[in-house]
PDB file of N, CA, C and O in Angstrom:
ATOM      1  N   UNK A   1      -1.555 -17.476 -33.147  1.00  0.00           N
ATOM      2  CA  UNK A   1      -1.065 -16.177 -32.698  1.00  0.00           C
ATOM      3  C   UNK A   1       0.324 -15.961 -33.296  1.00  0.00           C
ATOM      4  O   UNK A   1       1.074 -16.935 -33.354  1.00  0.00           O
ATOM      5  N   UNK A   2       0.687 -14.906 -33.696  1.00  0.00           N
ATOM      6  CA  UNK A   2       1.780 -14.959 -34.440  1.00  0.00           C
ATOM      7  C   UNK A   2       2.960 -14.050 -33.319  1.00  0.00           C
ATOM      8  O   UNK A   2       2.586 -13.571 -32.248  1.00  0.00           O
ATOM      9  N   UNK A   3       4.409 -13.954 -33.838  1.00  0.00           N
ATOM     10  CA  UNK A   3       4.907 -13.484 -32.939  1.00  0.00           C
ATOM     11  C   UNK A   3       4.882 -12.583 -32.318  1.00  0.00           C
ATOM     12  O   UNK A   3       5.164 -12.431 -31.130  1.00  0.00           O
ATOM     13  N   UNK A   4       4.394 -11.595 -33.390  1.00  0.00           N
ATOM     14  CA  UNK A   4       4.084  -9.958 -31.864  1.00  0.00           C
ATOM     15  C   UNK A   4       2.913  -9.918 -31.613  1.00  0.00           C
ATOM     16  O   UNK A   4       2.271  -8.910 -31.908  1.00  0.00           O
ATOM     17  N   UNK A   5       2.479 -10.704 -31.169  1.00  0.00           N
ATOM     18  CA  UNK A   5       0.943 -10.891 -30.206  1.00  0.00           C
ATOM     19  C   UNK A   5       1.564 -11.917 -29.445  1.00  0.00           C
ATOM     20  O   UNK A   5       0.944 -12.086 -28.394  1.00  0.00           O
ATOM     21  N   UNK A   6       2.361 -12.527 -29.541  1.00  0.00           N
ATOM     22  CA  UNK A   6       3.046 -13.113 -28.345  1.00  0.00           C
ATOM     23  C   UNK A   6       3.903 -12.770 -27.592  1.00  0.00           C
ATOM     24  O   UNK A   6       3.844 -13.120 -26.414  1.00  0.00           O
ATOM     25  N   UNK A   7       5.006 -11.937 -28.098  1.00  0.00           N
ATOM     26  CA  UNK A   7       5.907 -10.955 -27.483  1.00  0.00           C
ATOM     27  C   UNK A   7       5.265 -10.346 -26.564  1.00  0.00           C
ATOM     28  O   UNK A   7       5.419 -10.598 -25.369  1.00  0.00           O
ATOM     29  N   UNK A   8       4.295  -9.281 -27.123  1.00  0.00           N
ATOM     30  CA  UNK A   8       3.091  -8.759 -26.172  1.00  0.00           C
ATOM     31  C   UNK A   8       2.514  -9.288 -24.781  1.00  0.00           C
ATOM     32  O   UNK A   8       2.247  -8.577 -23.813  1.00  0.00           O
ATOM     33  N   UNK A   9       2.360 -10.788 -24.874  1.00  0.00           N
ATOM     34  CA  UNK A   9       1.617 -11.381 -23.886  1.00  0.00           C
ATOM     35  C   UNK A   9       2.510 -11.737 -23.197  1.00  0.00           C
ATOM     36  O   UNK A   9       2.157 -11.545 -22.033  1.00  0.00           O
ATOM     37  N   UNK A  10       3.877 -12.321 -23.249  1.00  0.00           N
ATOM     38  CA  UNK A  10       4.545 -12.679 -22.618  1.00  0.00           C
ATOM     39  C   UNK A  10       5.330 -11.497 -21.772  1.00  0.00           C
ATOM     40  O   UNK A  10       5.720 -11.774 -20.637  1.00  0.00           O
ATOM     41  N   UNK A  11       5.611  -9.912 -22.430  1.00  0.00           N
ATOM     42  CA  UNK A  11       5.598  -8.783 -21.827  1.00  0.00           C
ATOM     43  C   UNK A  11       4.568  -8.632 -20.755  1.00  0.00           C
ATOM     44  O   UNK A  11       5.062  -8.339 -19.667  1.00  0.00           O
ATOM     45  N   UNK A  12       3.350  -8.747 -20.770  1.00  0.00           N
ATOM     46  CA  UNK A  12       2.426  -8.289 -20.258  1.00  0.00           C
ATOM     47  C   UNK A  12       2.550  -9.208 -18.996  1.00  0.00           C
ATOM     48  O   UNK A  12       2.355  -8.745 -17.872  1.00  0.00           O
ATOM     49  N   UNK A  13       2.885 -10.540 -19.207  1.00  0.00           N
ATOM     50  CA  UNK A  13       3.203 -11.421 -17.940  1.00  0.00           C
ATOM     51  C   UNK A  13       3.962 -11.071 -16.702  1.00  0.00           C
ATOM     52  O   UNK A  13       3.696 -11.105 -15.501  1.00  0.00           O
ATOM     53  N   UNK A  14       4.955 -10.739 -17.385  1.00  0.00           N
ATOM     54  CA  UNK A  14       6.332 -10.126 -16.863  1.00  0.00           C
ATOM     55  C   UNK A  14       6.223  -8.847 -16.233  1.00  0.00           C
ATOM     56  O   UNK A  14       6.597  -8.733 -15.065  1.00  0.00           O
ATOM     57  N   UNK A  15       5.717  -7.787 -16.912  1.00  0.00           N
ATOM     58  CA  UNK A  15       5.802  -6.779 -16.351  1.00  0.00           C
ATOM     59  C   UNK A  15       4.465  -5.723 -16.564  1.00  0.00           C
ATOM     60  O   UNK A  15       4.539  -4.500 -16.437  1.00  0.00           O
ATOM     61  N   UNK A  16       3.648  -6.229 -16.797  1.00  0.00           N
ATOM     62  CA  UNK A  16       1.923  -5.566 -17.240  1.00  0.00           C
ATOM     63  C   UNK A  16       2.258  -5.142 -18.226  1.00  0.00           C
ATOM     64  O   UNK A  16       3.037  -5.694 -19.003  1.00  0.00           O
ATOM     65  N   UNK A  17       1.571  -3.763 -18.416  1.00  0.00           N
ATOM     66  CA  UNK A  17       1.382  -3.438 -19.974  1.00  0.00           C
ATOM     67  C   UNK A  17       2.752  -2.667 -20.030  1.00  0.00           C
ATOM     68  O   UNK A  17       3.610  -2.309 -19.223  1.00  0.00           O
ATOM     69  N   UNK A  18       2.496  -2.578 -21.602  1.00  0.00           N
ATOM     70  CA  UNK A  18       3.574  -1.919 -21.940  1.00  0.00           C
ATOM     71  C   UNK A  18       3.577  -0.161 -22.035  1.00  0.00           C
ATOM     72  O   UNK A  18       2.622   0.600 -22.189  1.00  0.00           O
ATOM     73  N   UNK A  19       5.246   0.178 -21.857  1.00  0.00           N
ATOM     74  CA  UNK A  19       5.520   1.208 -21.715  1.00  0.00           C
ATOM     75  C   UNK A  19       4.569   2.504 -22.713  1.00  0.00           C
ATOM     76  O   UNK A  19       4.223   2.088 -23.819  1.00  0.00           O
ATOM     77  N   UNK A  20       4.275   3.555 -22.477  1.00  0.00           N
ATOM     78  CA  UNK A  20       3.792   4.861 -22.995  1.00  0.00           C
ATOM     79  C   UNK A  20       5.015   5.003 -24.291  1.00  0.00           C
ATOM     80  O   UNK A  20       6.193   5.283 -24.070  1.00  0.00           O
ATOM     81  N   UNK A  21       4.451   4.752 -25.606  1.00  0.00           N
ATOM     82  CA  UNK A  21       5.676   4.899 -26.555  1.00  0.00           C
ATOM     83  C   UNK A  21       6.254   6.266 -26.280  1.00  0.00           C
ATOM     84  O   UNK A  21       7.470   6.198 -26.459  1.00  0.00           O
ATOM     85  N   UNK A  22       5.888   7.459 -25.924  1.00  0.00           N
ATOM     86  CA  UNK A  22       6.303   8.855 -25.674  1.00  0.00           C
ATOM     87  C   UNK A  22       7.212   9.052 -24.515  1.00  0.00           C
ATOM     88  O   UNK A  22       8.126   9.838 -24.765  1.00  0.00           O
ATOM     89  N   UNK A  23       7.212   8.619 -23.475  1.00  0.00           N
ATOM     90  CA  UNK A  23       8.020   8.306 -22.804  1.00  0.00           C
ATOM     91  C   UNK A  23       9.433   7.277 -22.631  1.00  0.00           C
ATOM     92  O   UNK A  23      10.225   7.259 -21.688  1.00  0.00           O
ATOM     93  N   UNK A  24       9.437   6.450 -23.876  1.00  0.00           N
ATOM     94  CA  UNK A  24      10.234   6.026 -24.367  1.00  0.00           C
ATOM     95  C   UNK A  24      11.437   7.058 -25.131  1.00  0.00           C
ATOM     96  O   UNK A  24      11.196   8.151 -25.642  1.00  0.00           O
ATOM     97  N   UNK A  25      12.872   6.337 -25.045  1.00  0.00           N
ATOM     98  CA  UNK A  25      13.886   7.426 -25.432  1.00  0.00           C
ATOM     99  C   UNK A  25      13.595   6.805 -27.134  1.00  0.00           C
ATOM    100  O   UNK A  25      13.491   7.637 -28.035  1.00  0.00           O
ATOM    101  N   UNK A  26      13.480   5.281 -27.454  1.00  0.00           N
ATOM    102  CA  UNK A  26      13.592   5.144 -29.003  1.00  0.00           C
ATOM    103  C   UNK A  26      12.738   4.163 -28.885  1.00  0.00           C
ATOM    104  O   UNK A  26      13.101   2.995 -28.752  1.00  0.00           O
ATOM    105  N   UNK A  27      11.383   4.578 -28.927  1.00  0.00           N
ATOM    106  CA  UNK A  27      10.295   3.464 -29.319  1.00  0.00           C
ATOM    107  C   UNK A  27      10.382   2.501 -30.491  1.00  0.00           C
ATOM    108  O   UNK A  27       9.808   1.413 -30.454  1.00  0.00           O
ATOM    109  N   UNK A  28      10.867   2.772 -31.192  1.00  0.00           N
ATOM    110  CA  UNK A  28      10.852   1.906 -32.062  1.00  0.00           C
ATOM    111  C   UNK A  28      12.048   0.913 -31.939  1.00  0.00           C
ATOM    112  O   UNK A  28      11.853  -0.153 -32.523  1.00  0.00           O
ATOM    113  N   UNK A  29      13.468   1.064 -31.183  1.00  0.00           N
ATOM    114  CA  UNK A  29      14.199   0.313 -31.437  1.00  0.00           C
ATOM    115  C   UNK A  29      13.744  -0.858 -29.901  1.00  0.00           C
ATOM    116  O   UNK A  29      14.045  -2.051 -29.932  1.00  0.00           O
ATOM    117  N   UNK A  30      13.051  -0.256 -28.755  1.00  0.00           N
ATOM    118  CA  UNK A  30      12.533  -0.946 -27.722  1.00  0.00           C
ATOM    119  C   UNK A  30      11.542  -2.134 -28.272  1.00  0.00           C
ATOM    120  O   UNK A  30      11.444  -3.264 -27.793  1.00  0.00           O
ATOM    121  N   UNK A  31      10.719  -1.510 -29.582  1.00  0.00           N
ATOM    122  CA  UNK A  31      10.020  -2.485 -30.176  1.00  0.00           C
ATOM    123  C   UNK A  31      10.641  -3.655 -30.340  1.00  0.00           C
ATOM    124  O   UNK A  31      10.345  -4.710 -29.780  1.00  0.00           O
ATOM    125  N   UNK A  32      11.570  -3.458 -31.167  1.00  0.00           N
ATOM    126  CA  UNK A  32      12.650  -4.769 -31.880  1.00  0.00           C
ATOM    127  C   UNK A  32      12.845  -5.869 -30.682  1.00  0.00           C
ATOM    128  O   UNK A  32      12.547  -7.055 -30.540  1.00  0.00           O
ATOM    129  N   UNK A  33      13.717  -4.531 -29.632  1.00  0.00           N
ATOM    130  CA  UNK A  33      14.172  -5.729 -28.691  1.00  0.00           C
ATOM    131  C   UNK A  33      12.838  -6.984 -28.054  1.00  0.00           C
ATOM    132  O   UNK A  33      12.940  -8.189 -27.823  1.00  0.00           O
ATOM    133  N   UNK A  34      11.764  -6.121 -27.943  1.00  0.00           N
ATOM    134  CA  UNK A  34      10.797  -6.455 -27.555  1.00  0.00           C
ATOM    135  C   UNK A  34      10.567  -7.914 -28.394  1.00  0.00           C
ATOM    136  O   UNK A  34      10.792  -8.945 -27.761  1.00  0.00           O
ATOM    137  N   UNK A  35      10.254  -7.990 -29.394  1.00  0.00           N
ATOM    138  CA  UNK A  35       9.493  -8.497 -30.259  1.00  0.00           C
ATOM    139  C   UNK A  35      11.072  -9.560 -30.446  1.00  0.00           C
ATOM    140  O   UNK A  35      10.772 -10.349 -31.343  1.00  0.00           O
ATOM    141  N   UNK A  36      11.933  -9.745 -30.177  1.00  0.00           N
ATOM    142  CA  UNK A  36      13.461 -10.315 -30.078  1.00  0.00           C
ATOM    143  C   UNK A  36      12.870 -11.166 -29.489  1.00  0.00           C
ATOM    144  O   UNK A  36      11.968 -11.920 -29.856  1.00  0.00           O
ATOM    145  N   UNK A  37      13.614 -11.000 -28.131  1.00  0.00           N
ATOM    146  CA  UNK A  37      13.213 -11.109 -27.007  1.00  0.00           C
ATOM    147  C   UNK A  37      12.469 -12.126 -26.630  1.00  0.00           C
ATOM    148  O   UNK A  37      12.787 -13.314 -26.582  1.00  0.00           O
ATOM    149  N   UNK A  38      11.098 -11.440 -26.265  1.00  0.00           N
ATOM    150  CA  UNK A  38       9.802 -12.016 -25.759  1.00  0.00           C
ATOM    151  C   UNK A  38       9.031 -12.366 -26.808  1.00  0.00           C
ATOM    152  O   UNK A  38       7.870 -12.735 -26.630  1.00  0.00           O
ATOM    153  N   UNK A  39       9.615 -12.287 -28.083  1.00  0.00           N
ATOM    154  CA  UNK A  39       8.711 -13.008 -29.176  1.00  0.00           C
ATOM    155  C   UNK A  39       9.692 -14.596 -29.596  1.00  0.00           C
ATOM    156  O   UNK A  39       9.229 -15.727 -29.451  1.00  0.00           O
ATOM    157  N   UNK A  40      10.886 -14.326 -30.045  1.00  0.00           N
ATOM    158  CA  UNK A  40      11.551 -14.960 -30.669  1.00  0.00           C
ATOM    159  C   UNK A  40      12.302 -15.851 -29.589  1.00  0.00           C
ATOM    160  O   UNK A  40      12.282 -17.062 -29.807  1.00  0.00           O
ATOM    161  N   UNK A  41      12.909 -15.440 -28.545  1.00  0.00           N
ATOM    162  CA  UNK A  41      14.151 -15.876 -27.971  1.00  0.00           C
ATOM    163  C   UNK A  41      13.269 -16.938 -26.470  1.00  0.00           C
ATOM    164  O   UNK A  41      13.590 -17.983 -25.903  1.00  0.00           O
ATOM    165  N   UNK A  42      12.286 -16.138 -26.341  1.00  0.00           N
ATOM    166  CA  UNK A  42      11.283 -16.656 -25.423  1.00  0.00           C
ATOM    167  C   UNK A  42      10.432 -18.376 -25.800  1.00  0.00           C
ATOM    168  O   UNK A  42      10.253 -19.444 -25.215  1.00  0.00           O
ATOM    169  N   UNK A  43      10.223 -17.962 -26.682  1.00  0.00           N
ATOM    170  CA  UNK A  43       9.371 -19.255 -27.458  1.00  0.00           C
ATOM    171  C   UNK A  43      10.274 -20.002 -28.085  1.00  0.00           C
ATOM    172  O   UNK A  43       9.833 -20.748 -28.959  1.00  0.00           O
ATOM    173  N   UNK A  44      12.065 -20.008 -27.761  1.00  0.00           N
ATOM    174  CA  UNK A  44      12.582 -20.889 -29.109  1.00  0.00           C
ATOM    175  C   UNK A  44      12.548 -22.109 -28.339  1.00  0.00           C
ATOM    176  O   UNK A  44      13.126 -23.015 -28.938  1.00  0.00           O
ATOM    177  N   UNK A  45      11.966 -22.528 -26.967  1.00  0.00           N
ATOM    178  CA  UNK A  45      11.952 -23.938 -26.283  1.00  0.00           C
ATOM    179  C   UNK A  45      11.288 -23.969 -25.342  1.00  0.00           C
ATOM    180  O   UNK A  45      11.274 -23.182 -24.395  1.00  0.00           O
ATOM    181  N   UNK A  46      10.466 -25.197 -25.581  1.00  0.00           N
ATOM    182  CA  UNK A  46       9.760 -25.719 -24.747  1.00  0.00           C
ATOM    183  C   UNK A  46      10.032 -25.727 -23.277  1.00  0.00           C
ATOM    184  O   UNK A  46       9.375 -25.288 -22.333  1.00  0.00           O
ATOM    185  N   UNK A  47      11.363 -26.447 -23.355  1.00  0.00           N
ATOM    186  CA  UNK A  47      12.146 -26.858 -22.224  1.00  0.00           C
ATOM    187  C   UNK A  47      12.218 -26.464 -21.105  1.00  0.00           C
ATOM    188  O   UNK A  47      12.161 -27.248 -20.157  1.00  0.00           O
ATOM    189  N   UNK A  48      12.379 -24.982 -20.933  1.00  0.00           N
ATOM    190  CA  UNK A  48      12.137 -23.815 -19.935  1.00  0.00           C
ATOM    191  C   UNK A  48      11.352 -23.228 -19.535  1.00  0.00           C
ATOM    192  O   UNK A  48      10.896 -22.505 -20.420  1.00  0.00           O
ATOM    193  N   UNK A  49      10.722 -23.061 -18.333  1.00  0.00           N
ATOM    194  CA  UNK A  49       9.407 -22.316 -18.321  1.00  0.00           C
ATOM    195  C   UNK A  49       9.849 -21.219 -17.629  1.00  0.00           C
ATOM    196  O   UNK A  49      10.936 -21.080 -17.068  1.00  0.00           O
ATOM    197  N   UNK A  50       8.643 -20.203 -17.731  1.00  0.00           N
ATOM    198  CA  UNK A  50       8.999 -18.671 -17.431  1.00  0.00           C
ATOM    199  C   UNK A  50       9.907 -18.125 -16.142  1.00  0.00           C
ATOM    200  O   UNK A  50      10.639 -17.135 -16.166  1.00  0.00           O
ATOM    201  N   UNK A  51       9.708 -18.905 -15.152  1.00  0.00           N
ATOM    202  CA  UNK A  51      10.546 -18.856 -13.773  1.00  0.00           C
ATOM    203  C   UNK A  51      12.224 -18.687 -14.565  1.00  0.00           C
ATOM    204  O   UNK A  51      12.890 -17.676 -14.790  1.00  0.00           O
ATOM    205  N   UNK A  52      12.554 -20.426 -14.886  1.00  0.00           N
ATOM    206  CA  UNK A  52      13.751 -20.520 -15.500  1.00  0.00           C
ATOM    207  C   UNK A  52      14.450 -19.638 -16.210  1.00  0.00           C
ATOM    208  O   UNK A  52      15.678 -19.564 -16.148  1.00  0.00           O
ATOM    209  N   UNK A  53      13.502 -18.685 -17.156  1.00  0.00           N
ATOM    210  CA  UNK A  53      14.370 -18.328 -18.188  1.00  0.00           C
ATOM    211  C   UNK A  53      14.496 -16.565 -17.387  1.00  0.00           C
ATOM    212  O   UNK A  53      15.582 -16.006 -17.538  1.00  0.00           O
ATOM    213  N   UNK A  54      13.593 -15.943 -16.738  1.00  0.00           N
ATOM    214  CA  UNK A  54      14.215 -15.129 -15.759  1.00  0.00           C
ATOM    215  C   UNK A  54      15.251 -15.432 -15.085  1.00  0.00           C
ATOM    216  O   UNK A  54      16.237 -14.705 -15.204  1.00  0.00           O
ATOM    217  N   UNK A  55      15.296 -16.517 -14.253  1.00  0.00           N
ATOM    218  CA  UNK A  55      16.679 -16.636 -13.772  1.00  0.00           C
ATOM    219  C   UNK A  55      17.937 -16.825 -14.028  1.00  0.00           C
ATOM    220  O   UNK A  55      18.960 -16.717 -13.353  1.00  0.00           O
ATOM    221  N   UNK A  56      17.560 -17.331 -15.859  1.00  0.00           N
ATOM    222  CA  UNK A  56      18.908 -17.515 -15.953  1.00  0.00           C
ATOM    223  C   UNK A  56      19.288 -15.429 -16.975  1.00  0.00           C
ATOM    224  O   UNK A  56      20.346 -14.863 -17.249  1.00  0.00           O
ATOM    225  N   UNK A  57      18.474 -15.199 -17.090  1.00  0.00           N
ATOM    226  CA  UNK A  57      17.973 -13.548 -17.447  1.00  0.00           C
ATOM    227  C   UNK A  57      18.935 -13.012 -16.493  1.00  0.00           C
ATOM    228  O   UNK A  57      19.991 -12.526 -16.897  1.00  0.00           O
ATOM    229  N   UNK A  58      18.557 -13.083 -14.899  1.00  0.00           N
ATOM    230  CA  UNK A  58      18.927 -12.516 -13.548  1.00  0.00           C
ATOM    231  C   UNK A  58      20.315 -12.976 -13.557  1.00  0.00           C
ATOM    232  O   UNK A  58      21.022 -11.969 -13.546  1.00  0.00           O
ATOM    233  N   UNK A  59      21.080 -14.113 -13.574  1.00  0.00           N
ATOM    234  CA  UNK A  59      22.304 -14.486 -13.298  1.00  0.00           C
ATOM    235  C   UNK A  59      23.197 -14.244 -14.743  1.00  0.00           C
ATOM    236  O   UNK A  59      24.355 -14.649 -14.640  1.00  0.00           O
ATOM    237  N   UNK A  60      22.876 -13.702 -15.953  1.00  0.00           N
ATOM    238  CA  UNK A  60      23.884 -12.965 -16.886  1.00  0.00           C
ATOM    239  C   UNK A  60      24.122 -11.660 -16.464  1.00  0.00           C
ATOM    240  O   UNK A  60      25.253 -11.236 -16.226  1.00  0.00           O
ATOM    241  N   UNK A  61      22.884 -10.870 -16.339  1.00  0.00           N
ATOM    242  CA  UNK A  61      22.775  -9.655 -16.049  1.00  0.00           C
ATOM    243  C   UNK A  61      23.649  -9.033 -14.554  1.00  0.00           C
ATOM    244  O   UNK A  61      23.940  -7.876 -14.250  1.00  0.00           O
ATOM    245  N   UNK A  62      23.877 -10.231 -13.886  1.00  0.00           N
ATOM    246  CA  UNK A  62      24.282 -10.068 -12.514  1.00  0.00           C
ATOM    247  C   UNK A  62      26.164 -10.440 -13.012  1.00  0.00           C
ATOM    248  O   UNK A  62      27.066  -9.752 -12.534  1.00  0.00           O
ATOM    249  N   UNK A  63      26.455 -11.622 -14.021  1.00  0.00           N
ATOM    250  CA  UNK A  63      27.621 -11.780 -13.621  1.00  0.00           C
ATOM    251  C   UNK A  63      28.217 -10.710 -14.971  1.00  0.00           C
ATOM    252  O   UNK A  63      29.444 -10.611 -14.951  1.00  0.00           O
ATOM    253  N   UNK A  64      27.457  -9.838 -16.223  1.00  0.00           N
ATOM    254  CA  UNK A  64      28.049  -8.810 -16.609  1.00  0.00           C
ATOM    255  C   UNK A  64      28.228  -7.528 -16.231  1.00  0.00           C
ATOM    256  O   UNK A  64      28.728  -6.564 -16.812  1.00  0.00           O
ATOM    257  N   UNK A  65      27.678  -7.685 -15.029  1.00  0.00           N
ATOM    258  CA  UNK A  65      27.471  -6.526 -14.136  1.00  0.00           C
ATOM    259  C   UNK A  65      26.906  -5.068 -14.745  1.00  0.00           C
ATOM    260  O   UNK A  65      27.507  -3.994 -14.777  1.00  0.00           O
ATOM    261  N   UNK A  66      25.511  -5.392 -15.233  1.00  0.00           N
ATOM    262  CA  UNK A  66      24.794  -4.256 -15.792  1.00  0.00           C
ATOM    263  C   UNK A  66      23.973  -4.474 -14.700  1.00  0.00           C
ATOM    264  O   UNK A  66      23.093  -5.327 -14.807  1.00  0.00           O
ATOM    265  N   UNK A  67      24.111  -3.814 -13.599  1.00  0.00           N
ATOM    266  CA  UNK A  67      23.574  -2.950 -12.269  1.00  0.00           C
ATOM    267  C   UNK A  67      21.831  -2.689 -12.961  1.00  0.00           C
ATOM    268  O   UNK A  67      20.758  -3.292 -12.944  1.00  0.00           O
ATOM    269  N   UNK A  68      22.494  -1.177 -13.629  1.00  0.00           N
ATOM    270  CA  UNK A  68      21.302  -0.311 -14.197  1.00  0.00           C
ATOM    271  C   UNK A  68      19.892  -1.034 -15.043  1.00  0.00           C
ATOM    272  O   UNK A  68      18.777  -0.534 -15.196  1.00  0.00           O
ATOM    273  N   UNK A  69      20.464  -2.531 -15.560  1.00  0.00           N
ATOM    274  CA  UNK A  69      19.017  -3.374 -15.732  1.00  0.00           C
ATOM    275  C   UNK A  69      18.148  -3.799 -14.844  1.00  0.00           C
ATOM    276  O   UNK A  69      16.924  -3.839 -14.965  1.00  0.00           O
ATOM    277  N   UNK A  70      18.967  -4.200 -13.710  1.00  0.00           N
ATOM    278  CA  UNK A  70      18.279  -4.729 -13.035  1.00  0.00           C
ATOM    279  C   UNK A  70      17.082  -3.873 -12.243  1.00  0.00           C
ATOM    280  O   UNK A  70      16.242  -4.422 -11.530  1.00  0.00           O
ATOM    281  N   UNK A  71      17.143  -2.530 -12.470  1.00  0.00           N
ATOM    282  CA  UNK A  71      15.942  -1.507 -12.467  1.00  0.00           C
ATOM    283  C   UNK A  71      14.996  -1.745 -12.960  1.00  0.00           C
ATOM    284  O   UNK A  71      13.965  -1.669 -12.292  1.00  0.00           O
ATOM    285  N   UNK A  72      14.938  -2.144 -14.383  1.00  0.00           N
ATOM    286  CA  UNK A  72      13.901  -2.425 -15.534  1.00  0.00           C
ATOM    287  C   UNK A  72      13.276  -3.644 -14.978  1.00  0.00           C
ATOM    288  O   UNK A  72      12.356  -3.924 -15.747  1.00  0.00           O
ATOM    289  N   UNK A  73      13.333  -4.589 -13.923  1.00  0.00           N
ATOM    290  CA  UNK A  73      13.163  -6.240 -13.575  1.00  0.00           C
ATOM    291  C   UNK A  73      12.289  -6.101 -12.815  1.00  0.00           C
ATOM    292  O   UNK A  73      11.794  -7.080 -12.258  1.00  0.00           O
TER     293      UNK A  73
END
């Protein structure tokens, strides 16, 4: 499986399917992050499993104080 069929699945874990590209403000740059993300940044270790790497997701997001993400969670 290559990376954006994994990005995908690991999205789909997290939060079901993915967003309506039309309802998106910049589908294509949501892609990137996407495919970042949950393709690249997700899979770079074993070490962590999915619980972990939300939480440590939850405790940046909490101590840079971007409020307004924690909507998207």
């Amino acid at each position: 499986m290559n990376r954006f069929e994994e990005s995908k699945e690991v999205f789909n874990k997290l939060f079901g399917e993915l967003p309506d590209a039309n309802t998106e403000i910049d589908h294509e740059l949501m892609e990137v992050l996407r495919r970042f993300i949950f393709g690249d940044v997700f899979h770079s270790s074993d070490e962590l499993d999915m619980k972990e790497r939300e939480l440590i997701t939850v405790t940046i997001l909490a101590v840079l104080q971007t409020l307004p993400q924690f909507d998207k969670l």
